[in-house]
N, C-alpha and C positions, 0 to 999 in steps of 0.2 A: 137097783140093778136092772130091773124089766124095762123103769122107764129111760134108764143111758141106750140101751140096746133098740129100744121103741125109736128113740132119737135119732139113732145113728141108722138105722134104717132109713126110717123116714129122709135123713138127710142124704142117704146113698141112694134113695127114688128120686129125690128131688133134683139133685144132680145128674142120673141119667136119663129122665124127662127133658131138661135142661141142654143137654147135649145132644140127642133125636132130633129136639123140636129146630134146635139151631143146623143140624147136617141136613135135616129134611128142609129147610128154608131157604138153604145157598140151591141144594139140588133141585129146588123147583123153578128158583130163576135162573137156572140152568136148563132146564127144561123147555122153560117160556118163552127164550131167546132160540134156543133151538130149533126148536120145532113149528113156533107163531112166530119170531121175528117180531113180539111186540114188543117195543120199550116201555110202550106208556103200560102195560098191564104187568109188566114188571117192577116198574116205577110203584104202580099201585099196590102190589104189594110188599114191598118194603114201607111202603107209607103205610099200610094196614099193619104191618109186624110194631110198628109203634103208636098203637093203640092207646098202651097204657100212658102216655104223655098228657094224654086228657083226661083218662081214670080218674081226676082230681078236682079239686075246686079252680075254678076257674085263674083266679090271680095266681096259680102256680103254673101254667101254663108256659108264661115267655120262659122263667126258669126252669121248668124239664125241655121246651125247646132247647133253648142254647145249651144245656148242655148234653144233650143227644144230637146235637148239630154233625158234630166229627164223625158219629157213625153214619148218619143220613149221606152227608159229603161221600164215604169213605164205600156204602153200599149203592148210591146212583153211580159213581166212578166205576164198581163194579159190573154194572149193569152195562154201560155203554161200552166199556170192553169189550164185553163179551159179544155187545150187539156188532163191533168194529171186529173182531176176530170170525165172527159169523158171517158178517159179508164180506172178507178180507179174499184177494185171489190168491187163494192158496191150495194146496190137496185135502178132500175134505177129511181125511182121516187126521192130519194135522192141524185142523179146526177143530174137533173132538176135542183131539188130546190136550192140545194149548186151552181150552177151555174148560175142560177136568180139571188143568193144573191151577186155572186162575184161581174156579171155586175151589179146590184144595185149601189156596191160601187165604181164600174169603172165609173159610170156615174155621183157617187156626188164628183167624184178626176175631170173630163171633168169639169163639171158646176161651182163649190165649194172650192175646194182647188185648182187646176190649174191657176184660173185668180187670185190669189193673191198675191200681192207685200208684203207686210210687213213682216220684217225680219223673224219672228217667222212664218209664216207659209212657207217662201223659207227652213226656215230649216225644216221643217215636210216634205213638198214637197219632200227635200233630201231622210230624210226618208223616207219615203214610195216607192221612188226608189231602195234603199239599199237592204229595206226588199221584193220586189217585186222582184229586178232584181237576187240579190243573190240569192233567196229562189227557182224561175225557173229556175238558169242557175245548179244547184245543182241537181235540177229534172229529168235536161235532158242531163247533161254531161256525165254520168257515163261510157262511152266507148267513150272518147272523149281524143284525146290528152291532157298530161297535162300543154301542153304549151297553146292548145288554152283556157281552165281556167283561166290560168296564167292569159294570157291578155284582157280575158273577167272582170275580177274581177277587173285589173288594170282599165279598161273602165268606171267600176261602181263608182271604187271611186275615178278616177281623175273628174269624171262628179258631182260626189255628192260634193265634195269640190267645186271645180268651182262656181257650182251651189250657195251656200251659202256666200260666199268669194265675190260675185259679188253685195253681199245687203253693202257689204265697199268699199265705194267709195273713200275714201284713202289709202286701199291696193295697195302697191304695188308690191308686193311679190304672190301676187295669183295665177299666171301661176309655181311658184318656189311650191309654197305649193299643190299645186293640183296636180303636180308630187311625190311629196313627199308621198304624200296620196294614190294615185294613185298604189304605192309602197307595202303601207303598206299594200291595200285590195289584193295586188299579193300574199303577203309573205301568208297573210292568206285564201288564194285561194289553194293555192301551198300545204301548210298545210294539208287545207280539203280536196285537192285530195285524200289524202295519208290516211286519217284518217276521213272519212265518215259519222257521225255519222247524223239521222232524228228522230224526236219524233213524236209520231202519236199526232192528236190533241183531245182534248175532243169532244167526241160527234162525230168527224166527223171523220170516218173509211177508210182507202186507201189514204187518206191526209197525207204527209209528212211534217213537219218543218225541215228543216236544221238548225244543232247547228252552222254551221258557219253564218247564217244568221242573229243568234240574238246575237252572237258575235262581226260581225261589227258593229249590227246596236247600240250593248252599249258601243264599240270602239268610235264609230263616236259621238256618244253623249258625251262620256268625253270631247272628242277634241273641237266640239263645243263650251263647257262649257269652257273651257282653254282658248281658242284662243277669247271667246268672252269678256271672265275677262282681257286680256292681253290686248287687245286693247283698253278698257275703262280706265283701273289702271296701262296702262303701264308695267304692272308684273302681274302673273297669282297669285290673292289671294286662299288662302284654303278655305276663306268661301266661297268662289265663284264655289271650285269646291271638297267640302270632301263631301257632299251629295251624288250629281252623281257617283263620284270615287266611295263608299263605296256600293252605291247599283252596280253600276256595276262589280266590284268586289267579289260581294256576287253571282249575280245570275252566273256569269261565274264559279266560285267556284263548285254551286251547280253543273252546269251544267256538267263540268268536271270532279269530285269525284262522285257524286252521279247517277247524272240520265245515264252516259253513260254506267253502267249497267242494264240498261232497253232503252237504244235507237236501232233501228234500223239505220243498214247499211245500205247505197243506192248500 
C-alpha cells in the first residue's frame, strides 16, 4: 500500500513538473519576442527544449527527428506570430493581449493536444501544423527565394502526411505518400509565391491569414478523408468523402472568386 501511494505521488510531481516546465516555456518565448524582438533566440530555444532527440544513440536520431517534426513546425509557427503580432500596427495593449492569447493556445497544443495518440487527434495535430507552419512561413517569406518556399512548404507536408500515415500501422506506402504529398504543398507553395493573397482577421488588425494556408489546410482534409475511407473499404466511397469535398470546394470557390477582391497582398 506505501509503495501505490509512493507511486502515485511520485506520478502527481511528475505531472506538475511537466506542466510548470511547459507554461514556463511558451511564457519565455513570450517574453523573448517581447521584449528583444529576437526570433533567432527564440528559435534557439525551442531547438534547445528538444534536447532529448539526441539524448540517444546516434541511428535513432532521423527517427525522433521526424517524429517531433509537427511540434518544431507547430512552435517556430508560434514564434513568428508572435514576432508578426509584435511588430503588427496596432495599439500596444492589443499586442499584449493577442499575444497572451496565442501563448494560451501554444500551451494547451504543449499540455493537451501534443501527448495524444489516437488517430483523430494525430490528424488535428497535423492540422494545426499546416495551418501554423504555412500561415508563418507566408508571413515571413515575402523576399525570400522562391525555391526556399518551395521547399519549406514541401517540409510541411511531407511532415503532415508522415505524421498521420504513422497512426497505420499496416501502411506500407507512407514514406511513397508523404513524398507525394510532400509535392503537392510545393506545387502549392510555388503557386502562392507568385499569387499572394492574406485576409485580415475579424476583430484583430495587422493580422494576416494566407489564402494558401486555408487551402492546404481543406486540401489535406479531403485527402485525409480519402485515404482514410480507402483503407477501411479498400476503395474511397463518396459517402465517405462528398461532405468534406463539397464544403471544401465551396469555401476555396469562395475564396477564389469572391474574397480575393478584397484580400491583401503580402
Amino acid at each position: 500500500m506505501e509503495l501505490l501511494k509512493f507511486v502515485r505521488r511520485r506520478s502527481f510531481l511528475s505531472e506538475l513538473v511537466y506542466t510548470v516546465l511547459n507554461i514556463v516555456f511558451a511564457v519565455m518565448l513570450l517574453l523573448i519576442i517581447r521584449y528583444t524582438d529576437s526570433i533567432g533566440l527564440a528559435i534557439g530555444l525551442v531547438a534547445l527544449s528538444k534536447w532529448r532527440v539526441f539524448a540517444v544513440r546516434p541511428r535513432y536520431w532521423w527517427a525522433n527527428v521526424r517524429s517531433n517534426l509537427v511540434d518544431f513546425i507547430v512552435s517556430i509557427g508560434v514564434v513568428l506570430q508572435l514576432h508578426a503580432i509584435n511588430v503588427a500596427t496596432m495599439a500596444d495593449p492589443q499586442k499584449l493581449l493577442l499575444m497572451v492569447v496565442l501563448t494560451a493556445l501554444y500551451v494547451a497544443w504543449l499540455l493537451f493536444l501534443k501527448p495524444q495518440s489516437k488517430r483523430r487527434y494525430i490528424a488535428l495535430q497535423a492540422g494545426v501544423a499546416v495551418l501554423f507552419g504555412t500561415s508563418a512561413l507566408f508571413a515571413v517569406s515575402f523576399n525570400w527565394p522562391v525555391s526556399l518556399v518551395v521547399i519549406a512548404m514541401w517540409v510541411i507536408g511531407y511532415t503532415a502526411a508522415r505524421h498521420v500515415l504513422s497512426t497505420y500501422s499496416d501502411e506500407t506506402h507512407g514514406l511513397f505518400l508523404g513524398l507525394v504529398w510532400g509535392v503537392v504543398f510545393a506545387e502549392i507553395g510555388w503557386v502562392a509565391y507568385h499569387w499572394a493573397i492574406a485576409y485580415s482577421l475579424p476583430i484583430i488588425s495587422g493580422v494576416m491569414l494566407p489564402q494558401a494556408s486555408i487551402i492546404a489546410l481543406l486540401v489535406s482534409f479531403v485527402a485525409f478523408q480519402a485515404y482514410d475511407s480507402f483503407h477501411h473499404h479498400a476503395k474511397i466511397r463518396m459517402s465517405d468523402v462528398l461532405l468534406p469535398l463539397l464544403f471544401s470546394l465551396s469555401v476555396i470557390a469562395v475564396l477564389l472568386f469572391v474574397f480575393n477582391r478584397v484580400g491583401t497582398a503580402l
